[in-house]
SEMARRO-282662 format. One record per residue (C-alpha): residue number from 1; residue in one letter; x, y, z. Coordinates in steps of 0.5 Angstrom, whole numbers. Example, Ala and Ser with C-alpha at 12.3 -4.5 7.8 and 13.67 -1.06 7.14 Angstrom:
2
1  A  25  -9  16 .
2  S  27  -2  14 .
END
This chain:
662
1  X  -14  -28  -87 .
2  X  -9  -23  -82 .
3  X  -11  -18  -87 .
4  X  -19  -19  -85 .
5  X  -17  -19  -78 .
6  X  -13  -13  -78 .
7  X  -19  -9  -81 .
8  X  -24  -12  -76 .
9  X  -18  -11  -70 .
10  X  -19  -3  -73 .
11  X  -26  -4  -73 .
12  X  -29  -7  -67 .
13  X  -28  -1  -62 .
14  X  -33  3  -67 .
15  X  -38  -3  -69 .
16  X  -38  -3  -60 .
17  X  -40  4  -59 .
18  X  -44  5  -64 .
19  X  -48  -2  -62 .
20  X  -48  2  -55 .
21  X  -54  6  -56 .
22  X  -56  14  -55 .
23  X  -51  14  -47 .
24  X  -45  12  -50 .
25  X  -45  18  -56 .
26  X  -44  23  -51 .
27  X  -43  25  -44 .
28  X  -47  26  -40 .
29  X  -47  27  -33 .
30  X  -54  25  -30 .
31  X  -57  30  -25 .
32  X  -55  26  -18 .
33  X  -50  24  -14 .
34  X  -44  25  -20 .
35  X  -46  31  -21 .
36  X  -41  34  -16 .
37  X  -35  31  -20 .
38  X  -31  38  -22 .
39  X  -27  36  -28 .
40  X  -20  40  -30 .
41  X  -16  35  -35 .
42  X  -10  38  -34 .
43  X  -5  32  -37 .
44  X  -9  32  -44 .
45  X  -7  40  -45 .
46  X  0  39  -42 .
47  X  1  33  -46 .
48  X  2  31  -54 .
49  X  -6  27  -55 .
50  X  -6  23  -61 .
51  X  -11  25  -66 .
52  X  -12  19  -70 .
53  X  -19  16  -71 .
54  X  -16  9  -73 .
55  X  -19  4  -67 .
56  X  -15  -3  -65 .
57  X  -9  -4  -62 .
58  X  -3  0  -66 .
59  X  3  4  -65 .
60  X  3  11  -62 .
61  X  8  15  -63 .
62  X  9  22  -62 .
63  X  4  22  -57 .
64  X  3  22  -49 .
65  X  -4  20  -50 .
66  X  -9  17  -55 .
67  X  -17  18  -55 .
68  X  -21  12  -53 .
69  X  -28  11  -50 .
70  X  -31  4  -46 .
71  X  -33  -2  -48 .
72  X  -40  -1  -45 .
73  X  -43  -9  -40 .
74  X  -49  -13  -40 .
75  X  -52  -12  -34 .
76  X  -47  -9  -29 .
77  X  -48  -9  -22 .
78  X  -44  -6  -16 .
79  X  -40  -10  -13 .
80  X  -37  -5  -8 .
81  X  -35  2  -6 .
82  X  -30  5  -2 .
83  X  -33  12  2 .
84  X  -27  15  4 .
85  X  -23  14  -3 .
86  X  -29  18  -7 .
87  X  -29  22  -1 .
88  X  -22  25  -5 .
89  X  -27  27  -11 .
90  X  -31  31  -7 .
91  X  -37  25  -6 .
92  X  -40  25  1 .
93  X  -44  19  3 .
94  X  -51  20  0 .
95  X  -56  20  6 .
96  X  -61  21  2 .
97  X  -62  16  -3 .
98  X  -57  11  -3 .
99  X  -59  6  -7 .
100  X  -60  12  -13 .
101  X  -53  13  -12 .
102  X  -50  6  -12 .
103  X  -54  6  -18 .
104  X  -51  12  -22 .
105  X  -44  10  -19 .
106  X  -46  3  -22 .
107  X  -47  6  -29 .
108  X  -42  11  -29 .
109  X  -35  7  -27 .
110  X  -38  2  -30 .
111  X  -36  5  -37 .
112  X  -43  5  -40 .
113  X  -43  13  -40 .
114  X  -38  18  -40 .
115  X  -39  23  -34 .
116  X  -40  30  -37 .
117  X  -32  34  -36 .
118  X  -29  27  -38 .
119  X  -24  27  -43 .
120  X  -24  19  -44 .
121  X  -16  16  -46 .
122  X  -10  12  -45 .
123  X  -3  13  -44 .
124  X  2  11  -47 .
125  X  9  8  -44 .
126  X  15  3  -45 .
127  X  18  -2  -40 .
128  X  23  -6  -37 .
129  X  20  -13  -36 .
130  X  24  -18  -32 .
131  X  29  -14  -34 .
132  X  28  -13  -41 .
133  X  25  -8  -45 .
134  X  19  -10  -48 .
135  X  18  -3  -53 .
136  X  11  -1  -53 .
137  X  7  -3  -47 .
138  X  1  3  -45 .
139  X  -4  3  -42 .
140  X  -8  -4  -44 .
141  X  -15  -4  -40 .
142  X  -14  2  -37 .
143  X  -17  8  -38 .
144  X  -16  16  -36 .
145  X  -23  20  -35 .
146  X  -20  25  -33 .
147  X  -17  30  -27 .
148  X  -23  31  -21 .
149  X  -22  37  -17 .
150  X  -23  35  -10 .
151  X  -26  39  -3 .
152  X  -19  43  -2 .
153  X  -17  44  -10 .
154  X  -13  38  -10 .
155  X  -12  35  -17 .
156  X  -15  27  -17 .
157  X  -14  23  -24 .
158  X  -19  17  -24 .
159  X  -19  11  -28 .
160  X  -23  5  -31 .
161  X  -20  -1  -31 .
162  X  -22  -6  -35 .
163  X  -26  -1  -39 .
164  X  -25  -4  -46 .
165  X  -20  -4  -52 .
166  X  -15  1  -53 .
167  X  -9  3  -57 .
168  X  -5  -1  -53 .
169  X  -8  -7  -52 .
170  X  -4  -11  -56 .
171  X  -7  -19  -57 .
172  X  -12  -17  -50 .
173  X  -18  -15  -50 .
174  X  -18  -9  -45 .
175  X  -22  -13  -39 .
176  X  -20  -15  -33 .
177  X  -25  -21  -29 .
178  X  -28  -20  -23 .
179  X  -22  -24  -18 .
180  X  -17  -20  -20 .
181  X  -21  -13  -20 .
182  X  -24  -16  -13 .
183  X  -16  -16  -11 .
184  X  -14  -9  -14 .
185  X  -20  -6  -10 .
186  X  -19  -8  -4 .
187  X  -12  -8  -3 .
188  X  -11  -2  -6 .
189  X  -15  1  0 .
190  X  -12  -4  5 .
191  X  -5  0  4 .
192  X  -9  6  4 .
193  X  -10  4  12 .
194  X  -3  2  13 .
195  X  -1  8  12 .
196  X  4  6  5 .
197  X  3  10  -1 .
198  X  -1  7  -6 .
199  X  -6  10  -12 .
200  X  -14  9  -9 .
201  X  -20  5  -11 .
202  X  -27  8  -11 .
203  X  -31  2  -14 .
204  X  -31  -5  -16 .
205  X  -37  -7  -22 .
206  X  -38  -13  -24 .
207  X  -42  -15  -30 .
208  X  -46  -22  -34 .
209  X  -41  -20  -40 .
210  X  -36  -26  -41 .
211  X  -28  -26  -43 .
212  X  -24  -32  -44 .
213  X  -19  -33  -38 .
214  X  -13  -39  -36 .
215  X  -13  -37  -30 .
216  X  -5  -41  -29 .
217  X  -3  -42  -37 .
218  X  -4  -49  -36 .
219  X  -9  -50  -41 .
220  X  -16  -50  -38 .
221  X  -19  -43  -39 .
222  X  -26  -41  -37 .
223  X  -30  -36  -38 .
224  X  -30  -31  -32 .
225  X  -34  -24  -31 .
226  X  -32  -17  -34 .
227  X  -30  -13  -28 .
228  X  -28  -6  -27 .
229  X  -24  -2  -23 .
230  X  -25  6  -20 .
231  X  -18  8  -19 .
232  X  -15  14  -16 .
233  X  -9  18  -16 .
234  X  -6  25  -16 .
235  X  -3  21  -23 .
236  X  -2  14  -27 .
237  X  4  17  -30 .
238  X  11  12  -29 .
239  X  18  11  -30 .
240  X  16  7  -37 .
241  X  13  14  -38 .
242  X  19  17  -40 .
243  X  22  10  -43 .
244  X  18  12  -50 .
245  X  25  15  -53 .
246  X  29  9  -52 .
247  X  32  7  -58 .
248  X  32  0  -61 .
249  X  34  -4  -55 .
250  X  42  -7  -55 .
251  X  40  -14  -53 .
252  X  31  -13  -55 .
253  X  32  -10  -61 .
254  X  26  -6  -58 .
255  X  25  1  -59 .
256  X  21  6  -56 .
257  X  15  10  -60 .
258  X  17  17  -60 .
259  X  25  16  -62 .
260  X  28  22  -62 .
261  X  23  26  -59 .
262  X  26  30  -54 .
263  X  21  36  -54 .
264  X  16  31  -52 .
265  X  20  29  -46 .
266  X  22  36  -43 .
267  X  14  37  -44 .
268  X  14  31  -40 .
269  X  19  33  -34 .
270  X  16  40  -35 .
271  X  9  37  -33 .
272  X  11  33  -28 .
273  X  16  37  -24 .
274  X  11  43  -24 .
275  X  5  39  -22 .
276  X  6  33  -17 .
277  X  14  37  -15 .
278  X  12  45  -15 .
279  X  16  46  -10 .
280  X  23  43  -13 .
281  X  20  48  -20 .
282  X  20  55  -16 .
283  X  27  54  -13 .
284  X  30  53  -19 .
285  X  26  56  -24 .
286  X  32  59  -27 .
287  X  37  52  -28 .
288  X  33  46  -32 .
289  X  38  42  -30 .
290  X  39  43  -23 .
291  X  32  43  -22 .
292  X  31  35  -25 .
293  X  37  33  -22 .
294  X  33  36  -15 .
295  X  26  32  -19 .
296  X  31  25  -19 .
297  X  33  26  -11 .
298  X  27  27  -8 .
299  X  23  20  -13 .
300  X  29  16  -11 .
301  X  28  18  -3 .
302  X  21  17  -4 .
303  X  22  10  -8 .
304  X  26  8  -3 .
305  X  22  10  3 .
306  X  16  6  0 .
307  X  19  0  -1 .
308  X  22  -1  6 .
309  X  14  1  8 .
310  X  13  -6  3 .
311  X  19  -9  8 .
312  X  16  -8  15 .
313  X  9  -10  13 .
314  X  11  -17  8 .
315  X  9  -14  3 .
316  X  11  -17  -4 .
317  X  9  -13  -10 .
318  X  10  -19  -15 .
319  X  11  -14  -22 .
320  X  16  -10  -20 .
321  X  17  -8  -29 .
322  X  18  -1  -29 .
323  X  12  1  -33 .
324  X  9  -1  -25 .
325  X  14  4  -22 .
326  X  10  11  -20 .
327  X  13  18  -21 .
328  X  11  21  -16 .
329  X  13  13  -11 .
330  X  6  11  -10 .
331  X  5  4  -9 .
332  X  1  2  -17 .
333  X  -2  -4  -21 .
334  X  -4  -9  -16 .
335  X  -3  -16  -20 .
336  X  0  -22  -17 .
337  X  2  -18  -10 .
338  X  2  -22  -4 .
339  X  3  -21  4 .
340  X  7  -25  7 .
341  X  5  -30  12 .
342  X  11  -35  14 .
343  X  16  -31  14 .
344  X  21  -33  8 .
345  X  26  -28  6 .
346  X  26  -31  -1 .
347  X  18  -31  -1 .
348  X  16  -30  -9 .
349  X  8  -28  -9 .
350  X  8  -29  -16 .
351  X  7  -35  -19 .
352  X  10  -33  -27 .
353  X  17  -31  -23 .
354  X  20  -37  -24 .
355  X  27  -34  -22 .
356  X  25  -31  -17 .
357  X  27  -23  -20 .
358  X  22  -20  -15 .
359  X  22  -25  -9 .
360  X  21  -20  -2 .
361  X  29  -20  0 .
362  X  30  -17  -8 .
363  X  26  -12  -7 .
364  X  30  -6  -6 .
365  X  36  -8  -11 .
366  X  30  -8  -16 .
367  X  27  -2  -14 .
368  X  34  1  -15 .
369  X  35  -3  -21 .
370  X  29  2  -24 .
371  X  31  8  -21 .
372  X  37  6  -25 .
373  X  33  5  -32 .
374  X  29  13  -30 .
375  X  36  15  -30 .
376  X  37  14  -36 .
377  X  31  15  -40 .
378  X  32  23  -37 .
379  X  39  23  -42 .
380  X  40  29  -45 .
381  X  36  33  -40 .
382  X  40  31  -34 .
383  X  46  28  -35 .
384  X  47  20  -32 .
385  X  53  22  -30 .
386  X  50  27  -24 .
387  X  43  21  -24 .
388  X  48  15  -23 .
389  X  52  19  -17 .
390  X  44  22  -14 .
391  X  42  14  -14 .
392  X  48  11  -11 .
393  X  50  18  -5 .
394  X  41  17  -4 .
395  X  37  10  -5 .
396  X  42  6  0 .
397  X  43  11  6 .
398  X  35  13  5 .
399  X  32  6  5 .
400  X  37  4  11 .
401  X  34  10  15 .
402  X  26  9  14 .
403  X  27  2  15 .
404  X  30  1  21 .
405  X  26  7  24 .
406  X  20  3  22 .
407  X  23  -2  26 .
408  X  24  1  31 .
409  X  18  3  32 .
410  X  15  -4  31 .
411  X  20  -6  37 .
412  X  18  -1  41 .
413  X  24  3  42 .
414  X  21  9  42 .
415  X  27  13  47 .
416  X  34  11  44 .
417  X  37  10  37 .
418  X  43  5  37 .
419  X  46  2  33 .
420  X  45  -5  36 .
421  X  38  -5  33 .
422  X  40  -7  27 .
423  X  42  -13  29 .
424  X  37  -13  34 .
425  X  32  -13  28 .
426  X  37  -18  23 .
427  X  37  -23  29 .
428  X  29  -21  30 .
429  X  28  -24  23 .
430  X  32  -30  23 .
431  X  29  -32  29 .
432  X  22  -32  24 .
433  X  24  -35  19 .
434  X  29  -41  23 .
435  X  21  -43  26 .
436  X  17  -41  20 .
437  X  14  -35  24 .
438  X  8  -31  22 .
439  X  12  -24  20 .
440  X  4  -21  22 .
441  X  2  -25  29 .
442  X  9  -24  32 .
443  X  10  -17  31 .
444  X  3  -16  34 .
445  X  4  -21  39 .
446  X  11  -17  41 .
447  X  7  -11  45 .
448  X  5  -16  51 .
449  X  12  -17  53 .
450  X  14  -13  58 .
451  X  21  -13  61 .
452  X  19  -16  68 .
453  X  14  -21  66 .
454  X  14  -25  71 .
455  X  16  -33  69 .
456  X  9  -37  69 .
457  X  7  -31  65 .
458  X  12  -32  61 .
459  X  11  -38  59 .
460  X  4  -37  57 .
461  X  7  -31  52 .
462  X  12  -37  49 .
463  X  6  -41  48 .
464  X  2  -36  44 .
465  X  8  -34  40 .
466  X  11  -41  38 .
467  X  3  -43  37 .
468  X  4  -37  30 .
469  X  10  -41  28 .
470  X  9  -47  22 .
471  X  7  -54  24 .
472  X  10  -61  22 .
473  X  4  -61  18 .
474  X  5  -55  15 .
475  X  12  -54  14 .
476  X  13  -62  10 .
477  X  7  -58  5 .
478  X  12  -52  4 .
479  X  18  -57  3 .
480  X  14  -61  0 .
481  X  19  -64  -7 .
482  X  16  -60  -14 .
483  X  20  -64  -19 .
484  X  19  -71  -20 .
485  X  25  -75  -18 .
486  X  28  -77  -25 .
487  X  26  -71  -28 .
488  X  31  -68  -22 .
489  X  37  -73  -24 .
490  X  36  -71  -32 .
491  X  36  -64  -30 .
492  X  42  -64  -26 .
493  X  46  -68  -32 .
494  X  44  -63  -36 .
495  X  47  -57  -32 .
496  X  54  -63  -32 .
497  X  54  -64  -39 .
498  X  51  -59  -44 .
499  X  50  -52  -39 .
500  X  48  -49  -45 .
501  X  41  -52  -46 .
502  X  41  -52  -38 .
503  X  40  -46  -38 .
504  X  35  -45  -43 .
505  X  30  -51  -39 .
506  X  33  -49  -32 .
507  X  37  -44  -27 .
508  X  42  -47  -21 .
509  X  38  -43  -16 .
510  X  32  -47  -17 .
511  X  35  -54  -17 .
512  X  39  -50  -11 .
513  X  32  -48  -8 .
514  X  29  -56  -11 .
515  X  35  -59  -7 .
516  X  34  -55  -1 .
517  X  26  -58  -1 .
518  X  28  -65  -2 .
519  X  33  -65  5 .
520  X  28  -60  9 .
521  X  22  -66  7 .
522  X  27  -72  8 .
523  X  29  -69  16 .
524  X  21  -67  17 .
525  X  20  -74  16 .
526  X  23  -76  23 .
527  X  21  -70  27 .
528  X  16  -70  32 .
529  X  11  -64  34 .
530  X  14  -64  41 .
531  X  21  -64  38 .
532  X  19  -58  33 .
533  X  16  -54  39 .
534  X  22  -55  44 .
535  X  26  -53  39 .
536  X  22  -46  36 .
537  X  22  -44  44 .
538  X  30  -44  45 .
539  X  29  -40  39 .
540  X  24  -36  41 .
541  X  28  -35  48 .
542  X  34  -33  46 .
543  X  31  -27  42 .
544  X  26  -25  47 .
545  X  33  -24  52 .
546  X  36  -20  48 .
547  X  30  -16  47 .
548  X  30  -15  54 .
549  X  36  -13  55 .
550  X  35  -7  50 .
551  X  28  -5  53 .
552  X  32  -5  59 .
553  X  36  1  56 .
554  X  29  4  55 .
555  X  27  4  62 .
556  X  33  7  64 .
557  X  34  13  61 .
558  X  27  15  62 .
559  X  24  18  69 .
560  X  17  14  69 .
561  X  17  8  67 .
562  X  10  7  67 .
563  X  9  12  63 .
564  X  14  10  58 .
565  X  10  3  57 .
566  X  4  6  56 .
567  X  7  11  50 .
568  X  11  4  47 .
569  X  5  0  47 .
570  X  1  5  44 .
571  X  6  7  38 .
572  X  7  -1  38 .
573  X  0  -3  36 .
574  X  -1  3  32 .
575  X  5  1  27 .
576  X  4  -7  27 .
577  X  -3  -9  24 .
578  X  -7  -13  27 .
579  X  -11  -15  20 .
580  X  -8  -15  14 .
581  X  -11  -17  6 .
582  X  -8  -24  6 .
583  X  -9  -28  0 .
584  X  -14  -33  3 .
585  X  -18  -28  6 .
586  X  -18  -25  -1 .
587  X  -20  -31  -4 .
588  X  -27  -33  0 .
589  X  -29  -26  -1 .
590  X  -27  -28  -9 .
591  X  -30  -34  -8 .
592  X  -37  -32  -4 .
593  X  -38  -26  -11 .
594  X  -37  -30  -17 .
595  X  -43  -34  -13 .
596  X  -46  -28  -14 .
597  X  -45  -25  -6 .
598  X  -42  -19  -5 .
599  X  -42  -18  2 .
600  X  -36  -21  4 .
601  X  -33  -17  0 .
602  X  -35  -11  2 .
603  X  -34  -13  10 .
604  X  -26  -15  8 .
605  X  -27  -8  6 .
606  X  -29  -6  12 .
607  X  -24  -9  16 .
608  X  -18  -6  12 .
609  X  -20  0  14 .
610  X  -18  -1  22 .
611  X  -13  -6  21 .
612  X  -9  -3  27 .
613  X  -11  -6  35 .
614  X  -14  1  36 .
615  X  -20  0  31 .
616  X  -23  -6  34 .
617  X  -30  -2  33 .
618  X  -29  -3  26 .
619  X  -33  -10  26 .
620  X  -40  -6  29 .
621  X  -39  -3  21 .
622  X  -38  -10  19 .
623  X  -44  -13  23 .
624  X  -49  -6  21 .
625  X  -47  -8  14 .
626  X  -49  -15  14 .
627  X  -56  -14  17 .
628  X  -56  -9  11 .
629  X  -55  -13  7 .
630  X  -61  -18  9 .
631  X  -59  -22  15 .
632  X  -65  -24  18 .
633  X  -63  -26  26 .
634  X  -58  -22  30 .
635  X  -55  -28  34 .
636  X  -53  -31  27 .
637  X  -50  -25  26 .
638  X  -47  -25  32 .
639  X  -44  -31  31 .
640  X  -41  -29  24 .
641  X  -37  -24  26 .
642  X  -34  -27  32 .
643  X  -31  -33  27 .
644  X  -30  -28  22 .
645  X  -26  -25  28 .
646  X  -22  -30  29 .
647  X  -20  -32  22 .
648  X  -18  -25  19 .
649  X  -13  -24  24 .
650  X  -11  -32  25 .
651  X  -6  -36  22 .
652  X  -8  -39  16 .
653  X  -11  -45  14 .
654  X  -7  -50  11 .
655  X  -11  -50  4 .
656  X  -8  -42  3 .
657  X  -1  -46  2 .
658  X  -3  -48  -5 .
659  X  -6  -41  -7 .
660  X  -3  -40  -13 .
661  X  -3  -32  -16 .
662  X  -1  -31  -23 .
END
């Protein structure tokens, strides 16, 4: 029997593009809006490509690449495009025939046919997963089409995920559905606006092929649509790119596939340092070890610069294994990613991180921990000696520096740099989470406070801010005990009498943390909603009075203070986002397009694109899309946009609490 489906594993990809028909044989470029598209596949004559005809899932050693074609889907439909990312490749917006277009896009990043100039592949790579190396990995549903060059000459990798088996796909299918596709495209782009690195997404098609999901590993799968992604990038390579050298692991046993392959991995560095860092390649042409010593420094003040971007906008990446870690420190694989609502510097978004390895406050030792795992994949062609000491001299010192000059701007401290600020900021963030505040609302809602507000106004200011503060009902939700009592008892023995298996079933944080719920629930039980709020305002007092103080300095080392506010509050609203992807509003649209309307997806989309105070105009594009899509009476339009309005940007509603991302 595991013979049989060994052979069927081998064979299967071929049986699916020979039942393709005519489109899937070669590539055709269609004589339309895609005829722009100017490829130049650099990555696959730089780097070694595996020339094995075998299909299925298999080890790949020996190469960076291995050759592969899309799975091709019934009936695939758009379910939207980002204008601006494939504005990167060179498409502009099709004035003339729309729909042509949409259509074209449809088939073509769908997978059903191959772009004329694309060179279809998977990349191969290991990783680091939750802290164990897990050996080959690569890319399971990801696709590399190739290299586009864009208006100014700029080289965009573009790939299809969810296109179908590859080498690497191991017991999966290649596929992603529509809920995890409509997150990845969307979030992708909402980053974007920010104004955080990030790879881009171009496209989202859905189809009527099916695949089998258990959505929460609990035994109730369902059948779910295959969906595929358009995603962008100057590159997909990562730090697991490098880790395909690693021999067996000392606590895996794993290894990776091209053991002993240095000539691969100065290929690698080559490729990579020359194309993405050409700079650091022309300043030490002559001293390769120089050069990737100077290539290390700069990926490791990039990587830090990025995750104090995440930190200064709640967002948690969820996967933070080192085969999701960009070489060239871009934000990259959205899976169980999440913003913070109620700021909670524990906050774990990713409903399978049962440790918390990668909650918000351990972003930045972990990211570093990675950096640390890059190091020693380069050995021998750079020495860990001269990485580990770049690590320590560099990560720290730049993280501290990018995030406290975000925050900064945050707070508005445009005119001095003291060093109070860091507790001005640590104090700022305490104040949150010790009334349960809304990390985004709060930092919006700063801007209207002035130093000489008057007193009834600055009761009104209070109100506004402790109404982004967590409710009663909201917080015994939060607090709400997840171990059955006796189960609790037994756990508790257990960690007395037999640590060993303990450890095996359970961890001390999380009876800690079950503990800790167990006394924040019993005292919410006695504590009224008058009582919470008199208690967030002294909280909210205290805070605002420093705040004060510290603005006061502002003004007076400044000849115009009018002026002075005027530039605090346009740099203020230009760096806390009004709007950002919250998991609810996700999944409204998540919901609205498994029923077959796309339309909220694509005004989500929309949205994201201004998500800054400045760019309140971005909802005359949502509402010039809605009609667009059918609408048949502009006051119901109207009426739509302003619930909308108030519900992207709110506080969320109390069923978000129990949202679960796996």
């Amino acid at each position: 029997m595991d013979s049989v489906l060994r052979s069927a594993r081998r064979f299967l990809p071929r049986l699916l593009r020979a039942a393709s028909g005519p489109a899937m044989q070669q590539p055709e470029g269609g004589g339309g809006w895609l005829a722009a598209l100017r490829f130049d596949n650099l990555a696959l004559r730089s780097l070694p490509v595996d020339a094995s005809e075998e299909g299925g899932p298999r080890t790949v050693p020996g190469a960076c690449f291995a050759r592969v074609r899309p799975s091709p889907l019934q009936n695939p439909r758009l379910v939207a495009m980002s204008l601006p990312a494939l504005a990167l490749l060179g498409l502009e917006a099709p004035a003339a025939d729309p729909a042509a277009a949409e259509a074209e896009a449809t088939l073509f990043f769908s997978g059903n046919r191959v772009p004329a100039g694309a060179e279809p592949a998977a990349h191969c790579y290991c990783g680091h997963q939750f802290g164990s190396f897990a050996g080959q990995l690569g890319d399971g549903a990801a696709m590399y089409l190739g290299e586009v060059l864009g208006p100014r000459g700029e080289r965009w990798e573009i790939q299809l995920k969810g296109a179908g088996i590859t080498p690497f796909s191991r017991q999966a299918d290649g596929r992603k559905v529509l809920r995890s596709s409509i997150r990845e495209f969307l979030c992708s782009e909402a980053m974007f606006h920010l104004g955080i690195p990030t790879t881009r997404a171009g496209t989202c098609v859905t189809s009527d092929s099916k695949v089998v999901r258990d959505m929460f590993y609990d035994g109730n799968p369902k059948n779910e649509r295959c969906t595929v992604v358009l995603r962008i990038a100057s590159t997909f390579i990562r730090f697991g790119s490098f880790e395909i050298f690693k021999p067996p692991d000392e606590h895996t046993g794993r290894k990776g596939p091209s053991v002993n392959r240095n000539d691969i991995r100065i290929q690698m560095l080559d490729y990579v340092i020359s194309t993405f860092y050409p700079e650091i390649q022309e300043a030490y042409s002559d001293n390769t070890v120089q050069r990737n010593a100077a290539f290390f420094k700069e990926i490791t003040r990039r990587t830090a610069r990025l995750v104090a971007e995440w930190q200064c906008v709640g967002f948690c990446h969820g996967v933070l294994n080192t085969d999701n870690m960009s070489i060239v420190g871009l934000t990259i694989d959205y899976g169980p990613f999440g913003f913070m609502d109620r700021y909670d510097p524990e906050h774990v978004c990713n409903g399978s991180d049962n440790t918390g390895r990668y909650a918000y406050n351990k972003q930045p030792e972990i990211c570093k921990w990675n950096l640390g795992k890059l190091a020693e994949a380069l050995v021998p062609e750079l020495p860990l000696e001269i990485s580990q000491l770049i690590l320590e001299e560099e990560y720290d010192a730049e993280f501290e520096k990018h995030y406290l000059q975000k925050m900064r701007k945050k707070l508005g401290l445009i005119q001095l740099e003291l060093e109070e600020d860091s507790k001005l900021v640590s104090e700022l963030l305490e104040t949150m989470h010790l009334t349960a505040g809304d990390f985004t609302n709060i930092f919006y809602l700063l801007s209207s406070f002035s130093v000489d507000i008057d007193p009834s106004k600055f009761e009104d200011f209070l109100e506004e801010l402790t109404s982004q503060c967590a409710s009663v009902e909201e917080l015994k939700v939060v607090f709400k005990p997840q171990m059955d009592p006796r189960q609790l008892s037994m756990m508790l023995m257990l960690a007395q009498s037999n640590p060993q298996l303990f450890a095996l079933i359970g961890t001390k944080a999380n009876i800690n943390k079950e503990l800790e719920r167990i006394e924040q629930f019993s005292k919410l039980q006695q504590l009224t909603a008058d009582d919470l709020l008199s208690r967030n305002k002294r909280h909210w007092k205290e805070w605002l009075e420093k705040y004060r103080v510290r603005l006061q300095k502002e003004i007076e080392s400044v000849g115009n203070a009018d002026t002075w506010n005027t530039e605090r509050v346009k740099v203020m609203n230009s760096n806390n986002p009004k709007y950002i992807l919250r998991n609810y509003i996700a999944q409204n649209a998540i919901e609205a397009a498994e029923n077959g309307d796309f339309s909220e997806v694509r005004k989500v989309l929309k949205l994201l694109e201004h998500p800054f105070q400045e760019a309140e105009g971005g909802f005359q594009e949502v509402k010039e899309d809605a009609e667009e899509e059918g609408a048949t009476a502009a006051a119901a339009v109207c009426s739509q946009e302003t619930r909308s309005r108030q519900s992207y940007c709110s506080k969320p509603p109390l069923w978000a609490s129990e949202l679960c991302v796996t």
